[in-house]
C-alpha positions in Angstrom: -31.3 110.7 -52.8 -33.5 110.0 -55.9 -37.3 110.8 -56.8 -40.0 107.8 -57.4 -43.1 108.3 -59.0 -45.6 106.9 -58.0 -45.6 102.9 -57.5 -48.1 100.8 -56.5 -46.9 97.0 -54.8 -49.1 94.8 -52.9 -48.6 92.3 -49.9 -50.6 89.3 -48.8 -52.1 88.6 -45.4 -54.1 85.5 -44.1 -57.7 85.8 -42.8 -60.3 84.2 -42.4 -58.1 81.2 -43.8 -58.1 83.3 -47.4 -55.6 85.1 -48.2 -56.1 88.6 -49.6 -53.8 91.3 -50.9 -53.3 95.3 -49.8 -52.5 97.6 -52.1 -50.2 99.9 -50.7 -48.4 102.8 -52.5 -44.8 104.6 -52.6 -43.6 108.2 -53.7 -41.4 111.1 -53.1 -37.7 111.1 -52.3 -36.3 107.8 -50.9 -33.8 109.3 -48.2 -36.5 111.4 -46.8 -38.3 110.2 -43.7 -41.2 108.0 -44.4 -44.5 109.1 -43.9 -47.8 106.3 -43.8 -51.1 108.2 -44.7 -54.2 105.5 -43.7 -57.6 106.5 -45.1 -61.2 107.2 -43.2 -63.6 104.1 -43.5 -66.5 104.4 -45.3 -68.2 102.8 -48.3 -66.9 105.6 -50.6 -63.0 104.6 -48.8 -59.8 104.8 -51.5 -56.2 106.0 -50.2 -56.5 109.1 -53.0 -58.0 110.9 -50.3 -54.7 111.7 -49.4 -53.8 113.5 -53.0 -54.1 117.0 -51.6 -52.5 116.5 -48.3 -49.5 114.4 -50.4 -49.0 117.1 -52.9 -47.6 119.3 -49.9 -45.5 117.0 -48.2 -44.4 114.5 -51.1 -41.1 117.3 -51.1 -40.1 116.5 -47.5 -41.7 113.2 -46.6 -41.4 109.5 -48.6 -44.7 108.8 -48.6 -46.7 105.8 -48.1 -50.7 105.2 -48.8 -52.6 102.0 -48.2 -55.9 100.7 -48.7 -57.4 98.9 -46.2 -58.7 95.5 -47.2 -62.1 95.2 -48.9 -61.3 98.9 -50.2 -60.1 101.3 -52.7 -57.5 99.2 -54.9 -57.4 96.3 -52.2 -58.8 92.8 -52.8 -62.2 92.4 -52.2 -63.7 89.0 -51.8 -66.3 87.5 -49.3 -64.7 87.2 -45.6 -65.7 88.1 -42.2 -64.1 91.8 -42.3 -63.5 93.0 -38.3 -61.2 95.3 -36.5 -58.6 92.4 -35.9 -58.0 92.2 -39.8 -57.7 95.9 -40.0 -55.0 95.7 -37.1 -53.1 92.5 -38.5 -52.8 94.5 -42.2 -51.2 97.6 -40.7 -48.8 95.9 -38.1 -47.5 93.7 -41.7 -47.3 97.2 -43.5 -45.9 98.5 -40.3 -43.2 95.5 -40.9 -42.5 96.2 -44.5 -41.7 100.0 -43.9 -39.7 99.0 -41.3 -37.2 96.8 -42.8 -37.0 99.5 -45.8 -35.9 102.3 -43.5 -34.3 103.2 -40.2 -35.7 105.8 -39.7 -38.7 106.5 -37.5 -42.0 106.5 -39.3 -44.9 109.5 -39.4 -48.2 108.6 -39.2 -51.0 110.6 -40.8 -54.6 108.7 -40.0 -57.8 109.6 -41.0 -61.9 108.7 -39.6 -61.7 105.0 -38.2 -58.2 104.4 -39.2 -57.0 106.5 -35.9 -58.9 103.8 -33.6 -56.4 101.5 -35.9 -53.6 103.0 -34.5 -54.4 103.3 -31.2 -54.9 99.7 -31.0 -51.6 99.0 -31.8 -49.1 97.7 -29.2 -46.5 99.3 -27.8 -43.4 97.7 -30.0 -45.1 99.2 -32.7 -46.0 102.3 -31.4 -42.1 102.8 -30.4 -40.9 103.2 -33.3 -43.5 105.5 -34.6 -41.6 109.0 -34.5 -45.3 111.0 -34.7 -49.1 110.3 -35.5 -51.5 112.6 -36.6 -55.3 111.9 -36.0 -57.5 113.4 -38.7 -61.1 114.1 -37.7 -60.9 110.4 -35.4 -63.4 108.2 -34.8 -63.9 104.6 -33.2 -67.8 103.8 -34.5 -69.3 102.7 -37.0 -72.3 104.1 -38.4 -74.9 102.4 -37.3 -73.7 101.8 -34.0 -73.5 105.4 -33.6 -77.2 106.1 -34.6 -78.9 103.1 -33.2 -77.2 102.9 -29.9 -77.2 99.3 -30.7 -73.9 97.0 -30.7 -72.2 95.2 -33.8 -73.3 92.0 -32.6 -77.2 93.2 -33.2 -76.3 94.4 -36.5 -74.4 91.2 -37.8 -77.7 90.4 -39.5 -77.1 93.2 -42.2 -73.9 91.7 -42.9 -75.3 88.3 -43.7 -78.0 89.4 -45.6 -75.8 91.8 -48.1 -73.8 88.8 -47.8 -76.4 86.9 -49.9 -75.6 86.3 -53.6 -78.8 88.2 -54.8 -80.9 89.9 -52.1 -77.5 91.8 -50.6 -76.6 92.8 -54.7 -79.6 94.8 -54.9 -80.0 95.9 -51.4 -76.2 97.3 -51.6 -77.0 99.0 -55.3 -80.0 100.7 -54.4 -77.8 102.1 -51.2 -75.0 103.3 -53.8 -77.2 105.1 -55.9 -75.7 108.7 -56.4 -78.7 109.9 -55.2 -77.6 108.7 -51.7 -74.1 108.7 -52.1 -74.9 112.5 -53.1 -77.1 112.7 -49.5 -74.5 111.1 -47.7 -71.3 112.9 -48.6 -73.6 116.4 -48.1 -74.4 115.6 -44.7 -71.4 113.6 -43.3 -67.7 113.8 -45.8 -67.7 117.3 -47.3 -68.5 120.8 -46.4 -68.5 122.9 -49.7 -71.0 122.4 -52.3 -68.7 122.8 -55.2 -67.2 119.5 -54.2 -70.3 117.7 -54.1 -70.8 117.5 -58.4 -71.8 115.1 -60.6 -68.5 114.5 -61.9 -67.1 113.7 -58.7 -70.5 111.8 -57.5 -69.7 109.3 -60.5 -66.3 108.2 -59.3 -67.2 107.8 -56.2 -69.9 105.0 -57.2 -67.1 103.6 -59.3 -65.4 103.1 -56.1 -68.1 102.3 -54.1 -69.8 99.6 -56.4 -66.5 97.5 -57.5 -67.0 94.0 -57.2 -67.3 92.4 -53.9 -67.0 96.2 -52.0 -70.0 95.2 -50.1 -69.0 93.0 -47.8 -66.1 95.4 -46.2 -68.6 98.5 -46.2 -71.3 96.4 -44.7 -68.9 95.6 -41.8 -67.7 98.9 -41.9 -71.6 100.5 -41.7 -72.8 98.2 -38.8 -69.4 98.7 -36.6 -68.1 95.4 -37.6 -64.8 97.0 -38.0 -64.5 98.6 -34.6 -61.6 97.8 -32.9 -61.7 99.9 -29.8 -65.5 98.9 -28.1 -66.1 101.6 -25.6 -65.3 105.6 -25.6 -63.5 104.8 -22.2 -60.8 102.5 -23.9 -61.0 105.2 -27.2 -59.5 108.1 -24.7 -57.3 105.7 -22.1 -56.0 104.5 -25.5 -54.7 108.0 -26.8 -52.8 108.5 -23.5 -49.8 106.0 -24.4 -49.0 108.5 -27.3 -50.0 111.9 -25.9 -46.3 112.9 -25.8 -46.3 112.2 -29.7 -50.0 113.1 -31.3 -51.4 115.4 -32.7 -55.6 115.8 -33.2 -56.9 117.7 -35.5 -60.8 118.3 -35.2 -62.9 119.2 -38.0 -65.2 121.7 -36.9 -67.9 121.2 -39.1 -68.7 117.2 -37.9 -71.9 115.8 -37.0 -72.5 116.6 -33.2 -71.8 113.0 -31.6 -68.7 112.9 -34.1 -67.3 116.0 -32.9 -67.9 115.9 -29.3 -66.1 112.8 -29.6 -63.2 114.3 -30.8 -63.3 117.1 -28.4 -63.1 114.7 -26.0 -60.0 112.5 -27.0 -57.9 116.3 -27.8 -57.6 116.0 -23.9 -55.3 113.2 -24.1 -53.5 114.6 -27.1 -50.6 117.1 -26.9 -51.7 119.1 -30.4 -54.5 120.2 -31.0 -55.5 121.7 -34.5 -59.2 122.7 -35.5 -59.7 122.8 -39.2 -63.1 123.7 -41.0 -65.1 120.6 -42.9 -66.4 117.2 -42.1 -65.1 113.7 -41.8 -63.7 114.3 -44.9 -61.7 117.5 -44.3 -58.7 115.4 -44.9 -59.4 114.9 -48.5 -61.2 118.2 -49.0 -58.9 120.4 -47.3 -55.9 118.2 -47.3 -53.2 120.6 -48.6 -54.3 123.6 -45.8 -53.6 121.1 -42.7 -50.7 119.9 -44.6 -49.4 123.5 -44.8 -50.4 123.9 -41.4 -48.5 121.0 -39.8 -45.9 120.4 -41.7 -44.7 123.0 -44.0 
């Protein structure tokens, strides 16, 4: 059984008739079980989330980040980003673990990616040993606030799509003055985390070239996969017998009712203090407090 650091490999997929590549990462101890850690959507998204919660498990688990496409270290080019695409990359990863190990796979998933998952059919959920949803949620933004459905808000996306006018509309909306606002009100709970320092990388992130078409999609629910809270909760009863929810108190109200809600068809149930970012914030104490 040996130790990898850290490597990074990426993998191709076809959309859109392009074809754009996922970064997805590998690290720990190759005869341990794997474990695939999928991070929250949002403009600010990046798999390092995860480098609290991996620094607790990385001894037990091989574990296994990705980047959704459009985010973090993943291509991003001008495409019609939906919930299909985000479904068609992680069945592919889904197939690459697979054929790497036989054994069954954990799944840690964070924000939107949870909706993800549950989308997924059942020859991939089979093989699936457990699947961990981290502060869930199935809406985007937008969709959320407005009441209104993607299809009203496919507008946004075409004008950020536009060579100029969506360049300046998308930098005045990752200024850190609003990136500061948003993470205060919606990702993070203590203060301390919310510094200048940090605010700086997550503009890097957020303001790489050609991030604006995935975060518009992402912002006006273009990337919901699941359509109706009805389907959200019938959709968590397949893998009741394998899940485990864990709801960060702190959430806006609609977030967190939400959540409440779908823990009813989920057989763990694990609150946790912070936002819909507790994963990244307080990854290593829900770590601890699930696997160690």
């Amino acid at each position: 059984m040996q130790t990898s650091k850290l490597r990074t490999e990426m993998f191709s997929i076809i959309h859109d008739e392009k074809l754009l590549s996922i970064s997805i990462k590998w690290e720990g101890k190759t005869g341990n079980p794997p474990m695939l850690m999928l991070p929250a959507l949002s403009t600010i998204s990046s798999s390092n989330e995860w480098n609290k919660f991996k620094s607790i498990v990385v001894s037990n688990y091989y574990t296994i980040t990705l980047d959704w496409p459009g985010f973090g270290e993943s291509e991003k080019i001008n495409l019609r980003y939906n919930g299909k695409l985000l479904r068609k990359t992680l069945e592919k990863a889904l197939r690459i673990i697979m054929s790497k190990y036989n054994q069954d796979l954990s799944i840690v998933a964070a924000g939107h990616s949870a909706a993800v998952v549950l989308s997924l059919k059942d020859r991939y959920l089979k093989n699936i040993k457990d699947i961990v949803l981290v502060a869930p949620t199935w809406r985007g933004p937008l969709p959320s606030m407005t009441g209104w459905s993607p299809k009203k808000l496919r507008f946004i996306n075409r004008i950020i799509r536009l060579p100029i006018i969506g360049s300046v509309i998308y930098y005045l909306n990752t200024t850190k003055m609003v990136l500061r606002f948003m993470v205060k009100r919606h990702v993070w709970l203590k203060s301390n985390e919310n510094n200048t320092e940090r605010i700086k990388i997550l503009q890097k992130i957020s303001r790489q070239k050609g991030a604006r078409y995935a975060s518009a999609a992402f912002v006006t629910g273009s990337l919901d996969i699941i359509q109706s809270s009805e389907v959200w909760l019938t959709s968590a009863k397949k893998i009741k017998e394998k899940s485990t929810i864990v709801i960060a108190k702190d959430s806006p109200k609609k977030s967190l009712s939400e959540m409440v809600a779908l823990s009813d068809n989920c057989k763990n149930i694990l609150y946790i203090r912070g936002r819909l970012g507790c994963h990244e914030e307080f990854g290593d104490e829900i770590a601890k407090r699930l696997f160690s």
